[in-house]
MDTraj code that builds the backbone (N, CA, C; nanometers):
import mdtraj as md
import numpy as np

residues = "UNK UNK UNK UNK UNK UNK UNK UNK UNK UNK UNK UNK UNK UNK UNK UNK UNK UNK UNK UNK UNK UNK UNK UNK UNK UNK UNK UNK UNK UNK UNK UNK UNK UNK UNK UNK UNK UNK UNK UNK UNK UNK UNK UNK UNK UNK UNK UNK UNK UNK UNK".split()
xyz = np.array([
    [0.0839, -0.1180, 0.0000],
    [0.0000, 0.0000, 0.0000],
    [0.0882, 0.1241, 0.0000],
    [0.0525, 0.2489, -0.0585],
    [0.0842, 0.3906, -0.1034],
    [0.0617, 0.4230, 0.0255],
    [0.1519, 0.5030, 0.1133],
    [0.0768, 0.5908, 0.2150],
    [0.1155, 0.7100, 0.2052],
    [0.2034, 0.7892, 0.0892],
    [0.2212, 0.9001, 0.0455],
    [0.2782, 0.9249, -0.0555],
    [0.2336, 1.0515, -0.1188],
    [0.1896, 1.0814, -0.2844],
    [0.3249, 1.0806, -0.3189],
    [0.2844, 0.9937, -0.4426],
    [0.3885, 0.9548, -0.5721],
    [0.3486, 1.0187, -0.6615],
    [0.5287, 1.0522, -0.7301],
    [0.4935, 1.1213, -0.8544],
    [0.6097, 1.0241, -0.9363],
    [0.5849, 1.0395, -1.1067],
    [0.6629, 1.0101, -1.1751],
    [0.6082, 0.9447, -1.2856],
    [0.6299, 0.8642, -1.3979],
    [0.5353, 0.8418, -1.5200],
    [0.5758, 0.7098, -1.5808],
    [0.4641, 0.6597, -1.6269],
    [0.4994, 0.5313, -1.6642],
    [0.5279, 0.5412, -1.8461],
    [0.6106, 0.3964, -1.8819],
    [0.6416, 0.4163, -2.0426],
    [0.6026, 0.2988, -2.0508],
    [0.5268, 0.3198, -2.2003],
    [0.5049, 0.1304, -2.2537],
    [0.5665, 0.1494, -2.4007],
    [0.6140, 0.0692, -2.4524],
    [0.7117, 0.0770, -2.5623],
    [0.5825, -0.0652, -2.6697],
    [0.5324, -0.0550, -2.7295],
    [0.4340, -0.1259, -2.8218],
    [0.5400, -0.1208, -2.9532],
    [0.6113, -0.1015, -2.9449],
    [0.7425, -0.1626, -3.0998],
    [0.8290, -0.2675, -3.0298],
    [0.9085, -0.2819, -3.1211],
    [1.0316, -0.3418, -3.0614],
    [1.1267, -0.3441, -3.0134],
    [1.1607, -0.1966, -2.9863],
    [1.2736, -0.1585, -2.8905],
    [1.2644, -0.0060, -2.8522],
    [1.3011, 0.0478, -2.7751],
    [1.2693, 0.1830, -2.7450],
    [1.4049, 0.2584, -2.8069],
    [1.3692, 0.3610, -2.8204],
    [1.4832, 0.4332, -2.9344],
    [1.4776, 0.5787, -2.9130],
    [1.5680, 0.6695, -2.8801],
    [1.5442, 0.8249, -2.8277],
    [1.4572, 0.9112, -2.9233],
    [1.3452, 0.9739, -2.8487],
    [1.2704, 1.0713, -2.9817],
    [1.3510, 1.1885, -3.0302],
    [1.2960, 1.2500, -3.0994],
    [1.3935, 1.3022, -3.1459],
    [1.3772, 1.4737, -3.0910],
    [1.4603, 1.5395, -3.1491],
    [1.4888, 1.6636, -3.0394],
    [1.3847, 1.7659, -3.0240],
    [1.3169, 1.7915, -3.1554],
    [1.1757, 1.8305, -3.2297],
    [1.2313, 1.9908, -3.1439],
    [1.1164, 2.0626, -3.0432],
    [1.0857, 2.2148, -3.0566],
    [1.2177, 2.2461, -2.9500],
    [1.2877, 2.1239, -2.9040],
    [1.3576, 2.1978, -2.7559],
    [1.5114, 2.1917, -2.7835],
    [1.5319, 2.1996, -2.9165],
    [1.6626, 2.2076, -2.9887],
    [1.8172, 2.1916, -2.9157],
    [1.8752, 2.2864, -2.9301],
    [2.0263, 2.2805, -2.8705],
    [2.0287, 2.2373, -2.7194],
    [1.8682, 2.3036, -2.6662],
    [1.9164, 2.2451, -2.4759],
    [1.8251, 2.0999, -2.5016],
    [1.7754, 1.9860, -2.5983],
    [1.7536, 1.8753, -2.5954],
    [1.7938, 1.8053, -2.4555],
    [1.6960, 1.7359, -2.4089],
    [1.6872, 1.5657, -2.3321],
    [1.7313, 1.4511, -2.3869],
    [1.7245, 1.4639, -2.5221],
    [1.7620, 1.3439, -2.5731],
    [1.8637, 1.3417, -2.6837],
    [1.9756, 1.3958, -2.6944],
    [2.0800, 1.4398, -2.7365],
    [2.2019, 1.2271, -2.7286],
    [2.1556, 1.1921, -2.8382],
    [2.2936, 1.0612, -2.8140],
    [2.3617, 1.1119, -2.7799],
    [2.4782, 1.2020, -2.7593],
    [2.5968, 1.1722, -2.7128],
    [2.5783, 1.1753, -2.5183],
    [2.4567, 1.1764, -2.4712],
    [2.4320, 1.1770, -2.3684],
    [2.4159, 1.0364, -2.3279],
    [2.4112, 0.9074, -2.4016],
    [2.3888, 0.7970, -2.4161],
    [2.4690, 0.7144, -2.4224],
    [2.5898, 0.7770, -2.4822],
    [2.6945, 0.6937, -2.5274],
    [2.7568, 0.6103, -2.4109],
    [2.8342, 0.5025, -2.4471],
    [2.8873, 0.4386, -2.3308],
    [3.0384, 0.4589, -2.3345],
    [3.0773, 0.5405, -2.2040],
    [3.2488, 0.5265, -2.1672],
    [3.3285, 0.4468, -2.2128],
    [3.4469, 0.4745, -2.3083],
    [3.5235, 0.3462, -2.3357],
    [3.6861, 0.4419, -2.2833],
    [3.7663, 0.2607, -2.2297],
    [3.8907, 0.3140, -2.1937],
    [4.0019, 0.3235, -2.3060],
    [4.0847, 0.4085, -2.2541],
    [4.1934, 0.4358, -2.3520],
    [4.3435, 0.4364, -2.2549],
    [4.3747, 0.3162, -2.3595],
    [4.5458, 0.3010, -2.3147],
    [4.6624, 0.3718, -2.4049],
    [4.7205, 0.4261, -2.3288],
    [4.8466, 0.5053, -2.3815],
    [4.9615, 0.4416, -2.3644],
    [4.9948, 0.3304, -2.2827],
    [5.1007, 0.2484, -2.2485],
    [5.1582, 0.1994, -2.4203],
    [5.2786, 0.1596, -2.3760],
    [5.3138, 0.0358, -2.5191],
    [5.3184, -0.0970, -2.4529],
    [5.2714, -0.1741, -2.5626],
    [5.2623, -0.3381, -2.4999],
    [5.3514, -0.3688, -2.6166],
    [5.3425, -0.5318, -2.5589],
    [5.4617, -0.6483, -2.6343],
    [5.4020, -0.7122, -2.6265],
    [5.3560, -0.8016, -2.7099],
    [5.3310, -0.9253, -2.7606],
    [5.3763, -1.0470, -2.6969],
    [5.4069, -1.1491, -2.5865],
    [5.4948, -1.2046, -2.5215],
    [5.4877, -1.3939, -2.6122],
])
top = md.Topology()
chain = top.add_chain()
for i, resn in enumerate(residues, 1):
    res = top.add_residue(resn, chain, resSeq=i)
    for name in ("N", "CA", "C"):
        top.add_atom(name, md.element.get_by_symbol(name[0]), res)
traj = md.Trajectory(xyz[None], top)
């Protein structure tokens, strides 16, 4: 049981995968901008050898 007020919104996705909308009236300050999405990758600067 709820015993105090909730907020927040539900999503149902009826395709096959959910996919960012697109930026439409809220332009340059966009929510849904990919590079906000992207996933961290590491970068090595070391030199390796082959052993």
């Amino acid at each position: 049981a709820v015993d105090q007020p909730s907020r927040g919104y539900v999503l149902e996705v009826f395709d096959n995968h959910f996919c960012l909308p697109s930026l439409g009236p809220i332009g340059a300050n966009g929510l849904a901008n990919p590079r906000d999405f992207e996933t961290p990758a590491g970068h090595n600067n070391r030199n390796f050898f082959l052993v």
